[in-house]
C-alpha atoms as an extended CHARMM CRD file, in Angstrom:
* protein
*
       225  EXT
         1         1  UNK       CA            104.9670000000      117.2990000000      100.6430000000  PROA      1               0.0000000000
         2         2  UNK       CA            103.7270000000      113.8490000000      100.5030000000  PROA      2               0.0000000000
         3         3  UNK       CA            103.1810000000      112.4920000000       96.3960000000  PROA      3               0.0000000000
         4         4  UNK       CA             99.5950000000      111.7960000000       95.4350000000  PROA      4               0.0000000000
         5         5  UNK       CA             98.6260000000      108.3140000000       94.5060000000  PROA      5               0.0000000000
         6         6  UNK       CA             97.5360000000      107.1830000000       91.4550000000  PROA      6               0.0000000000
         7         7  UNK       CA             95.9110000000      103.9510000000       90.9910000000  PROA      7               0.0000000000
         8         8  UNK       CA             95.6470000000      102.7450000000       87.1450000000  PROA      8               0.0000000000
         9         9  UNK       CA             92.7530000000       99.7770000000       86.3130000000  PROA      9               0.0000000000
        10        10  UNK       CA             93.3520000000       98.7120000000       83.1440000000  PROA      10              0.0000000000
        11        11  UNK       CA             90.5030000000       97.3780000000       80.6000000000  PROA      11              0.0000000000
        12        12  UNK       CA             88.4920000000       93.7720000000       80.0510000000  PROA      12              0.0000000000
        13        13  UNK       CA             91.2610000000       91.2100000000       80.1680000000  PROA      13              0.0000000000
        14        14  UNK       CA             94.1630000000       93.9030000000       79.6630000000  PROA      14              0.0000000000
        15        15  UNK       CA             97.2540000000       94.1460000000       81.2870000000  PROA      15              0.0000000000
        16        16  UNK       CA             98.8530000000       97.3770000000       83.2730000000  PROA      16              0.0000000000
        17        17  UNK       CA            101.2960000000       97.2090000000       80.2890000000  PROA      17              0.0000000000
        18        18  UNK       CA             98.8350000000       99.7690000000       78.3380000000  PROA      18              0.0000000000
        19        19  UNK       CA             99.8370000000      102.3380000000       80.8030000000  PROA      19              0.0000000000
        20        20  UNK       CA            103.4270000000      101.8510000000       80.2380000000  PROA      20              0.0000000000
        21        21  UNK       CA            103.9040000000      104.8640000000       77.8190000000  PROA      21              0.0000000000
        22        22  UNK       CA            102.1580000000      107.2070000000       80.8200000000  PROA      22              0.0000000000
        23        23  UNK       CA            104.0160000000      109.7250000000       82.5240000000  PROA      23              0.0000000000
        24        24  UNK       CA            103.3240000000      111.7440000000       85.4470000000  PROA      24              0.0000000000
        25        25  UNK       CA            105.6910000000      114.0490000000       87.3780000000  PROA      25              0.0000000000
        26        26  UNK       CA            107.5680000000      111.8410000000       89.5810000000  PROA      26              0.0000000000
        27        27  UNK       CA            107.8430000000      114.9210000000       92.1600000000  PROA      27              0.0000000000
        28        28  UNK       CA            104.3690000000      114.7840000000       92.6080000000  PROA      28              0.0000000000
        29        29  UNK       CA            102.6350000000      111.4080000000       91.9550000000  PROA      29              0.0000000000
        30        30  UNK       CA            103.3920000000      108.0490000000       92.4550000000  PROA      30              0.0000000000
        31        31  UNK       CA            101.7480000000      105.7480000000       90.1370000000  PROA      31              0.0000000000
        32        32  UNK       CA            100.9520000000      102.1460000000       90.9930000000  PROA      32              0.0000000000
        33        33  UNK       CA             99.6170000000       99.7300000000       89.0320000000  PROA      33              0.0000000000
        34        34  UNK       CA             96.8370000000       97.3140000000       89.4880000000  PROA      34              0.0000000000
        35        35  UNK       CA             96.0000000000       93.9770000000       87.6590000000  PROA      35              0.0000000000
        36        36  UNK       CA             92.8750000000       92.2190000000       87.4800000000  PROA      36              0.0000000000
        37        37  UNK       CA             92.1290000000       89.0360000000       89.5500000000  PROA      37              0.0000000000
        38        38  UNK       CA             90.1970000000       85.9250000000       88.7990000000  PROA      38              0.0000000000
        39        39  UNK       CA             86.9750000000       86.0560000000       90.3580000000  PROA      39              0.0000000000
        40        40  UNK       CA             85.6450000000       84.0420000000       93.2670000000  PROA      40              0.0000000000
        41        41  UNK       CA             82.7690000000       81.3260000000       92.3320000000  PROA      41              0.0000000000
        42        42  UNK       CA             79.3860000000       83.8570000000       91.6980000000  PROA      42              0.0000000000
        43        43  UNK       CA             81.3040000000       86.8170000000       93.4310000000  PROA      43              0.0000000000
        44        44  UNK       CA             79.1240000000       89.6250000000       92.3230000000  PROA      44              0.0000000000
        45        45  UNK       CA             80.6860000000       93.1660000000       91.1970000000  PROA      45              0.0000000000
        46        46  UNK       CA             80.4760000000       95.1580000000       94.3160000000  PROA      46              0.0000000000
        47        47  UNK       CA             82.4050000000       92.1190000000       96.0680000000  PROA      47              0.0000000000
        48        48  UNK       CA             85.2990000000       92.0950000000       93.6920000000  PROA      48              0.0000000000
        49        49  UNK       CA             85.5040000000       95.8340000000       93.6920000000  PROA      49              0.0000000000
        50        50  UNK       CA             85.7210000000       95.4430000000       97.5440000000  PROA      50              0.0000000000
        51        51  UNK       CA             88.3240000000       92.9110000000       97.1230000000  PROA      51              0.0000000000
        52        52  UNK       CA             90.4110000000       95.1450000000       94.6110000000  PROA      52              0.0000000000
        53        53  UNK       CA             89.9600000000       98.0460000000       96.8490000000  PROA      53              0.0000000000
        54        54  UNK       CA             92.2680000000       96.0780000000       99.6330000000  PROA      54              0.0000000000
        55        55  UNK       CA             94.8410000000       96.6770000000       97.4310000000  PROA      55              0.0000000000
        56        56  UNK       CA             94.8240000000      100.0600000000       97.8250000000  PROA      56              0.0000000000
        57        57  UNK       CA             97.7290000000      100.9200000000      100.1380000000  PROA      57              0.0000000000
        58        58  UNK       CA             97.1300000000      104.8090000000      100.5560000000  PROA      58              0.0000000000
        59        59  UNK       CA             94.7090000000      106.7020000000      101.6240000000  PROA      59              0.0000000000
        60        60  UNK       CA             92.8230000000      109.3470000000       99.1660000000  PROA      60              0.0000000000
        61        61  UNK       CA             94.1120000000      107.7560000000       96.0080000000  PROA      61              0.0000000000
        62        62  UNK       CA             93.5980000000      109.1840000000       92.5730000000  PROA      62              0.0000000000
        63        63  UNK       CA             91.5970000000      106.1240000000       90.8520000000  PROA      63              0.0000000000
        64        64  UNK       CA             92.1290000000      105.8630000000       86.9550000000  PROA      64              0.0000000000
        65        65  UNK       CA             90.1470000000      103.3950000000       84.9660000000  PROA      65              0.0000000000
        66        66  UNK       CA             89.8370000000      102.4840000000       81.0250000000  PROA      66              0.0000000000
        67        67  UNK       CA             87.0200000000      101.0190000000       79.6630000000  PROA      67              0.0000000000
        68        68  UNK       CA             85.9080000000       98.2160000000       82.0310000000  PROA      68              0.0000000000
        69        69  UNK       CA             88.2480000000       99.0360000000       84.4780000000  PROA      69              0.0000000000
        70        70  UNK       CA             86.5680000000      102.3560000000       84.6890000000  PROA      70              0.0000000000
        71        71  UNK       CA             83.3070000000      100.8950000000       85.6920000000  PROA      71              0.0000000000
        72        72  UNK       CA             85.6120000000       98.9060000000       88.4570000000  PROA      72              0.0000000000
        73        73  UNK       CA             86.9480000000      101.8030000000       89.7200000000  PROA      73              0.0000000000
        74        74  UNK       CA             83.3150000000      103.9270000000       90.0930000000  PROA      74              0.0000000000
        75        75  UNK       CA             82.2620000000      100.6650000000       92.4080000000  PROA      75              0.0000000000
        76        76  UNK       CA             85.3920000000      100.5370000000       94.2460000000  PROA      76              0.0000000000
        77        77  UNK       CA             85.3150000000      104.5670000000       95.2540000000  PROA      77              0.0000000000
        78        78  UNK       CA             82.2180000000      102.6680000000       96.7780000000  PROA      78              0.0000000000
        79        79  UNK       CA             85.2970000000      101.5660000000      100.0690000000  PROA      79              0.0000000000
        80        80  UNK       CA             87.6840000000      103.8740000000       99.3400000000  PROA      80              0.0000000000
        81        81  UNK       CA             87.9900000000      107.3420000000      100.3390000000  PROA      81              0.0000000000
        82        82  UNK       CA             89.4580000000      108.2380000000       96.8440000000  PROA      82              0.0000000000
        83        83  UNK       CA             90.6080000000      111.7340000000       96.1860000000  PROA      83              0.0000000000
        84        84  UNK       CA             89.7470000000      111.5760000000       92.5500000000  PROA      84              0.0000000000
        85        85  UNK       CA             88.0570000000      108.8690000000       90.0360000000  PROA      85              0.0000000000
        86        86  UNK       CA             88.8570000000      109.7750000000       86.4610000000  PROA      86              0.0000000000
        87        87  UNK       CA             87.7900000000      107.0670000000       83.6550000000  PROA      87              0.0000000000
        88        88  UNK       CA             88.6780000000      106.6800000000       80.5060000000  PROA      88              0.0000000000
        89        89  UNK       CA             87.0290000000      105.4090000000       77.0360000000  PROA      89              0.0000000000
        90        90  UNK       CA             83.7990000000      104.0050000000       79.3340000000  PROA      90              0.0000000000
        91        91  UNK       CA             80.6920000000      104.8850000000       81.2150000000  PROA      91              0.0000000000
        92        92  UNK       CA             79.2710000000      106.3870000000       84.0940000000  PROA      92              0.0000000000
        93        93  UNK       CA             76.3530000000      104.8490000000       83.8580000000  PROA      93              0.0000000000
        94        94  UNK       CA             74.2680000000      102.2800000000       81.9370000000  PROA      94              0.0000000000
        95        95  UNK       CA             72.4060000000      104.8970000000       80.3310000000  PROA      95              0.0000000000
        96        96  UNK       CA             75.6050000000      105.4570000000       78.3610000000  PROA      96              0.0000000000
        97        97  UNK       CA             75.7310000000      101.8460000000       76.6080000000  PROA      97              0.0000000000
        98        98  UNK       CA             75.2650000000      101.9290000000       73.0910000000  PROA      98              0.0000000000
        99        99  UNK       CA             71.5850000000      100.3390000000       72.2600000000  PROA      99              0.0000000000
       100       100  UNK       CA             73.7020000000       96.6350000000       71.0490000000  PROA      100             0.0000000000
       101       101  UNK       CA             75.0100000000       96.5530000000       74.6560000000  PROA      101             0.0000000000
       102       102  UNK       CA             71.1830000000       97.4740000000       76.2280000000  PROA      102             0.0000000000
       103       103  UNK       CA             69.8750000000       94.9580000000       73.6920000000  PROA      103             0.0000000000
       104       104  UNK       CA             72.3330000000       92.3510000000       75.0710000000  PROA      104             0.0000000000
       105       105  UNK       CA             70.8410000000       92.7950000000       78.2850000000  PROA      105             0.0000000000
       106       106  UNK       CA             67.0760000000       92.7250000000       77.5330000000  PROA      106             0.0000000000
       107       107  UNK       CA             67.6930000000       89.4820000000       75.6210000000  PROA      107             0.0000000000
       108       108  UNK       CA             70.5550000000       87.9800000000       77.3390000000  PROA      108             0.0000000000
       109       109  UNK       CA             72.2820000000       87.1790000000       74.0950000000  PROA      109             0.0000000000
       110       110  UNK       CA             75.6820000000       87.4360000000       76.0550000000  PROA      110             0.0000000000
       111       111  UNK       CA             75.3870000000       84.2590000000       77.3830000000  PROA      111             0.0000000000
       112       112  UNK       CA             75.3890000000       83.0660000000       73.6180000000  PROA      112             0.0000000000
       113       113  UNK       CA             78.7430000000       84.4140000000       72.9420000000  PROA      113             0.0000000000
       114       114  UNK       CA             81.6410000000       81.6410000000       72.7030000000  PROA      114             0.0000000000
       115       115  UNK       CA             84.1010000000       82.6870000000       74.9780000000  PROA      115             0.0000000000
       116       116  UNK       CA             86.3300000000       80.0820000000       73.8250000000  PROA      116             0.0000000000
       117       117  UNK       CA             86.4140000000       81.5290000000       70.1740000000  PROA      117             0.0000000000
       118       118  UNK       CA             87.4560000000       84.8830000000       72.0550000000  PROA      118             0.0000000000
       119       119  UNK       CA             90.3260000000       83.0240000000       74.1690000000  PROA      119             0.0000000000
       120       120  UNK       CA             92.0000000000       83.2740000000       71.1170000000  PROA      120             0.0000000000
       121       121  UNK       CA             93.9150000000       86.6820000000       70.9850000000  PROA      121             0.0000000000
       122       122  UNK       CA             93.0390000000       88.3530000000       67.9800000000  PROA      122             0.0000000000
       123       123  UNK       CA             89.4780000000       87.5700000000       69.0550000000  PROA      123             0.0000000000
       124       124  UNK       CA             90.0970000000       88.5620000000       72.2390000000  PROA      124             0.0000000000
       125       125  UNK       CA             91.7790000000       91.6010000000       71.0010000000  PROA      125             0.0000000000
       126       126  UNK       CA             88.0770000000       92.7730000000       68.9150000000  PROA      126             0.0000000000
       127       127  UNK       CA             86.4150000000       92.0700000000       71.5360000000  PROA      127             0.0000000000
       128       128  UNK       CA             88.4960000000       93.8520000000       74.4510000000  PROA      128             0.0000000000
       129       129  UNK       CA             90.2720000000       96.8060000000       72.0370000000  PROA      129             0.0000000000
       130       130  UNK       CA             87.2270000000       97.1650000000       69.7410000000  PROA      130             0.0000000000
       131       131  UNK       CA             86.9730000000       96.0380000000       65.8510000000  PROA      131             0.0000000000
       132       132  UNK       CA             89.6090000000       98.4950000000       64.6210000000  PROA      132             0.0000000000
       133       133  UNK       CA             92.4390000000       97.6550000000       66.6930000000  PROA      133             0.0000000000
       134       134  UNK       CA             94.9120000000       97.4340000000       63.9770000000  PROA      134             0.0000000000
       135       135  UNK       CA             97.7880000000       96.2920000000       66.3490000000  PROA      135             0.0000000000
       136       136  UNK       CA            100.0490000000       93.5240000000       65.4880000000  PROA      136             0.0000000000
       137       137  UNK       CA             99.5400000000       89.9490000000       67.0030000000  PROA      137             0.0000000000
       138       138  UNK       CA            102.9630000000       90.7520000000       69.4640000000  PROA      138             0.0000000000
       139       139  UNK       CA            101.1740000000       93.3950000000       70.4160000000  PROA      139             0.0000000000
       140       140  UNK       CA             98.2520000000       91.6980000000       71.3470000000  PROA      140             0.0000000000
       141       141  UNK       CA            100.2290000000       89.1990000000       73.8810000000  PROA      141             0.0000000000
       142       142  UNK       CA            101.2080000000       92.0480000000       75.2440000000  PROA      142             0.0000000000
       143       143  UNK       CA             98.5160000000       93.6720000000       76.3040000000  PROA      143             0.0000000000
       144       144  UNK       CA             95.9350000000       91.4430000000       76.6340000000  PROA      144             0.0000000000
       145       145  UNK       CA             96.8380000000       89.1150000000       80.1480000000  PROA      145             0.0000000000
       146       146  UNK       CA             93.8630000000       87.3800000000       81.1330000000  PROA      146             0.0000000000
       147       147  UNK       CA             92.9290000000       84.3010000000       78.8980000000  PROA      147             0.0000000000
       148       148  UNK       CA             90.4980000000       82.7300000000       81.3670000000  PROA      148             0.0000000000
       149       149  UNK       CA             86.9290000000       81.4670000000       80.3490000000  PROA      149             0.0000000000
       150       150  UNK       CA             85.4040000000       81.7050000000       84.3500000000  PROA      150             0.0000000000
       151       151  UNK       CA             86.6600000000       85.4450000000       84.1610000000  PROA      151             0.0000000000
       152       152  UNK       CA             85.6140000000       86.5130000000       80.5120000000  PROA      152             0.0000000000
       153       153  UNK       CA             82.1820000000       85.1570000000       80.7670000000  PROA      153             0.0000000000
       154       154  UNK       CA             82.3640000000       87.0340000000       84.7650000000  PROA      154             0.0000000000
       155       155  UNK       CA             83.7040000000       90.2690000000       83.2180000000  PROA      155             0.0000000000
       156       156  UNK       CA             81.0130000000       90.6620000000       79.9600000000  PROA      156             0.0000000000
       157       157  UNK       CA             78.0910000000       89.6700000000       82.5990000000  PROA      157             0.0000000000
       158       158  UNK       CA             79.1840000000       91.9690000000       84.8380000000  PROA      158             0.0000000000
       159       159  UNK       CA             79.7160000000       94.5600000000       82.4240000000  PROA      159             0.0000000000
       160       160  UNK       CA             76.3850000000       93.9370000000       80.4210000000  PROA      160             0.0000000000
       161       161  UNK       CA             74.3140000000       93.6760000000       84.0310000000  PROA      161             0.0000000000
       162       162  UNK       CA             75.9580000000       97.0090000000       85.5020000000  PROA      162             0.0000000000
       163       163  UNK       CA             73.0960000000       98.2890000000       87.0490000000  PROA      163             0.0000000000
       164       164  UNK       CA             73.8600000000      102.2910000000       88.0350000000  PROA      164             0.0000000000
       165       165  UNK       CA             71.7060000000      104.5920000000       86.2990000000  PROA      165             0.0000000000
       166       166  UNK       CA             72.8020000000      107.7130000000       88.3390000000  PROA      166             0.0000000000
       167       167  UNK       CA             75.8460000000      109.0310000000       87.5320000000  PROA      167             0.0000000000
       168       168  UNK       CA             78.3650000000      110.2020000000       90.4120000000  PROA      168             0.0000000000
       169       169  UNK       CA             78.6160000000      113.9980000000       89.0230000000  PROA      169             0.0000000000
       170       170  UNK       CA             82.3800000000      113.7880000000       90.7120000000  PROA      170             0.0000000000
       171       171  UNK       CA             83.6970000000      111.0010000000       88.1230000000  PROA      171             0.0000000000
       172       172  UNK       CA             85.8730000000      113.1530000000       85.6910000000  PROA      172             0.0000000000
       173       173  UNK       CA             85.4310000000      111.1290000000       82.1880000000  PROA      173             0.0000000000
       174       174  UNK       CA             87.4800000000      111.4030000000       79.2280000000  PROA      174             0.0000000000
       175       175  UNK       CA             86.4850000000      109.7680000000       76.1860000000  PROA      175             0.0000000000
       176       176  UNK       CA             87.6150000000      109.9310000000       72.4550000000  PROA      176             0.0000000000
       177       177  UNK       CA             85.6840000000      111.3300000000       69.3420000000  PROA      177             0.0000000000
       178       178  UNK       CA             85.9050000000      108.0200000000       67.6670000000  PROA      178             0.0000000000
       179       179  UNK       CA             85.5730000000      105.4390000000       70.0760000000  PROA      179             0.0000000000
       180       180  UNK       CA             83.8900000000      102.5730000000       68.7860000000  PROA      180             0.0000000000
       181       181  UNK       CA             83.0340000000      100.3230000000       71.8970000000  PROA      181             0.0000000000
       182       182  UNK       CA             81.0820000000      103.1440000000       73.8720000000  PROA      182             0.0000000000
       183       183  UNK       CA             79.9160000000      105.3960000000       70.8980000000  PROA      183             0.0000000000
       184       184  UNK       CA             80.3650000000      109.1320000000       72.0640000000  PROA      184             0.0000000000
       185       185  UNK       CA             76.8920000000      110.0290000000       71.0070000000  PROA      185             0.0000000000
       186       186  UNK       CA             75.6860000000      108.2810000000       74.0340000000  PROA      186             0.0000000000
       187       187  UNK       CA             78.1420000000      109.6730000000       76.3000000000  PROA      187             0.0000000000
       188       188  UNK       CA             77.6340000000      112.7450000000       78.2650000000  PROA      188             0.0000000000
       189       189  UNK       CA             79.8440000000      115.4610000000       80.1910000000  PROA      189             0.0000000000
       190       190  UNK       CA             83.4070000000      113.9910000000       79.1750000000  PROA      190             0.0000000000
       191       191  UNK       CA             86.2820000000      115.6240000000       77.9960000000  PROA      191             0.0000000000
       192       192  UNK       CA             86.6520000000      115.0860000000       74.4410000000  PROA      192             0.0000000000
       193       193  UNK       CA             89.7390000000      113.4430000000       72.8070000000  PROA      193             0.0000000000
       194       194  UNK       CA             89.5090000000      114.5770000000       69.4310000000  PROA      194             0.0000000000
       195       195  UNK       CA             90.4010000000      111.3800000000       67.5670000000  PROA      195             0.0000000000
       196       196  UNK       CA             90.6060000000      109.1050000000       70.2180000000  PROA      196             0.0000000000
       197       197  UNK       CA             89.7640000000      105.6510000000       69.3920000000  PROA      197             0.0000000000
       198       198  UNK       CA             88.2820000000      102.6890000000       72.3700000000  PROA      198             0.0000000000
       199       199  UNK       CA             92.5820000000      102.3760000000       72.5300000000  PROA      199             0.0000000000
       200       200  UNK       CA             93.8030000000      105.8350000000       72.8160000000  PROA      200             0.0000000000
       201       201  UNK       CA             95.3530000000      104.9360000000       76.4190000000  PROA      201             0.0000000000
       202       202  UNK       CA             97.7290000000      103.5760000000       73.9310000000  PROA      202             0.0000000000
       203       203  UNK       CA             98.2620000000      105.9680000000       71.4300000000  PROA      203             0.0000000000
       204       204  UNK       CA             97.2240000000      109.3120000000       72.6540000000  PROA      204             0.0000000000
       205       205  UNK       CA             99.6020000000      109.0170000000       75.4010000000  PROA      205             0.0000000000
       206       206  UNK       CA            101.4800000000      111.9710000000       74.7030000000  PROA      206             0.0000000000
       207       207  UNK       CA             97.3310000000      113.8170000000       75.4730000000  PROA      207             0.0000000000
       208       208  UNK       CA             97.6200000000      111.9650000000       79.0370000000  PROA      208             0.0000000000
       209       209  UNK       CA            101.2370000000      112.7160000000       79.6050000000  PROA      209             0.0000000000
       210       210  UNK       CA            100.2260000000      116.2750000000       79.0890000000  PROA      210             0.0000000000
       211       211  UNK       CA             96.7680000000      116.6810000000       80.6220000000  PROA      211             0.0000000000
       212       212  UNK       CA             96.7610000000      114.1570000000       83.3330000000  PROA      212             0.0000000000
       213       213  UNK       CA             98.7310000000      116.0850000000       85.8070000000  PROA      213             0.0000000000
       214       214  UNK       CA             96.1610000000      119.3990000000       85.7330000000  PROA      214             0.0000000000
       215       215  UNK       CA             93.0030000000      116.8150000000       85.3820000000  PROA      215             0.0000000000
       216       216  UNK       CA             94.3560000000      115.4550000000       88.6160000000  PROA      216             0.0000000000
       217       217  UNK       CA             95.0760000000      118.3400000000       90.2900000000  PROA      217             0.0000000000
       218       218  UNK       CA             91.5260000000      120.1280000000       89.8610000000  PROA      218             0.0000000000
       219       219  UNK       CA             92.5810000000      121.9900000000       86.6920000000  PROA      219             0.0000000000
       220       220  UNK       CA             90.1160000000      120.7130000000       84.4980000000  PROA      220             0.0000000000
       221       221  UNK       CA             88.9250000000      123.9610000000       83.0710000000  PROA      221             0.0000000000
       222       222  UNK       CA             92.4110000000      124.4620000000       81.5470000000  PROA      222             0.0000000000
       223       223  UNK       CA             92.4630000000      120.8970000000       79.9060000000  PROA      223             0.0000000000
       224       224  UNK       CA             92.8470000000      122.1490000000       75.5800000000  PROA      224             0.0000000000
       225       225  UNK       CA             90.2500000000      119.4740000000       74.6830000000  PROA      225             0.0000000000
């Protein structure tokens, strides 16, 4: 029998390093990991996702994503014939964005936000990990990747200016109890991580490493939430 795919999208200006603690049965998935590009001059989010989804070398992946790399991974099941798209700690829709986020948008206060305050990686950390990611400045080099300016102020437009309001009812979303980015009192239908912060990819592996496989696999009724 032939492994299933799993394709892993890490978050805003994160590296695939957060999923390095992840574990899946190597008998029946193969995970690959994907990194995010710079984007093209005014390449809007559909044409990215496009672009990202030629890096998909199998046909019906699994598609993971965590936090803004879950709202990549919605648009790119867009091209893809994708088995499964499962996000975690983010949105299926912009009705889910806490009112600061929707508030952001209305007034276009984004714009205002120094992105080259942010470059620097505690900063970058808050802004990416949310404001209690207590991690360690090492730790910070490590998982945060992209440093760019064109792609920071590209990523928080796009994420701000995501415009789906009707939620695939397919998307499998798993979200923790105290996740301070995307509230869970906006979010809807998830499976709860009890304790979870915007980070638990990190440290809730040992959830993921357990649950992951039957999430995958259509067992989601089983999943001890």
């Amino acid at each position: 029998m032939s492994k299933i795919p799993v394709y892993f999208m890490p978050g805003l200006a994160a590296s695939a390093l957060i999923f390095e603690r992840i574990k899946l049965p190597e008998d029946v998935f193969e995970i690959q990991l994907l990194e995010w590009e710079i984007p093209l001059n005014k390449e809007s989010l559909d044409e990215y996702a496009k672009r990202m989804s030629g890096k998909i070398k199998h046909e019906n992946p699994v598609l993971i994503g965590v936090s803004f790399g879950g709202i990549l991974v919605q648009e790119m099941a867009k091209h893809l014939n994708a088995r499964k798209v499962i996000i975690i700690s983010s949105v299926k829709s912009n009705l889910e964005f806490p009112r600061r986020m929707k508030v952001a948008k209305a007034t276009k206060a984004y714009k205002l936000i120094p992105m080259n305050l942010i470059l620097n990686l505690e900063n970058l950390a808050k802004f990416s990990f949310g404001e209690k990611m207590n991690y360690r400045i090492k730790l910070y080099e490590k998982f945060l990747s992209v440093r760019d300016i064109g792609y920071l102020e590209w990523a928080v437009e796009k994420v701000i200016m995501w415009d789906r309001t009707e939620v695939d009812p397919d998307v499998i979303h798993i979200h923790g109890s105290l996740d301070d980015v995307f509230p869970i009192k906006y979010i809807k239908d998830c499976i709860v991580v009890e304790g979870g912060t915007h980070v638990m990819i990190l440290n809730k592996y040992r959830w993921f490493n357990a649950h992951l496989p039957s999430i995958i696999l259509g067992e989601k009724a089983q999943v001890d939430k």
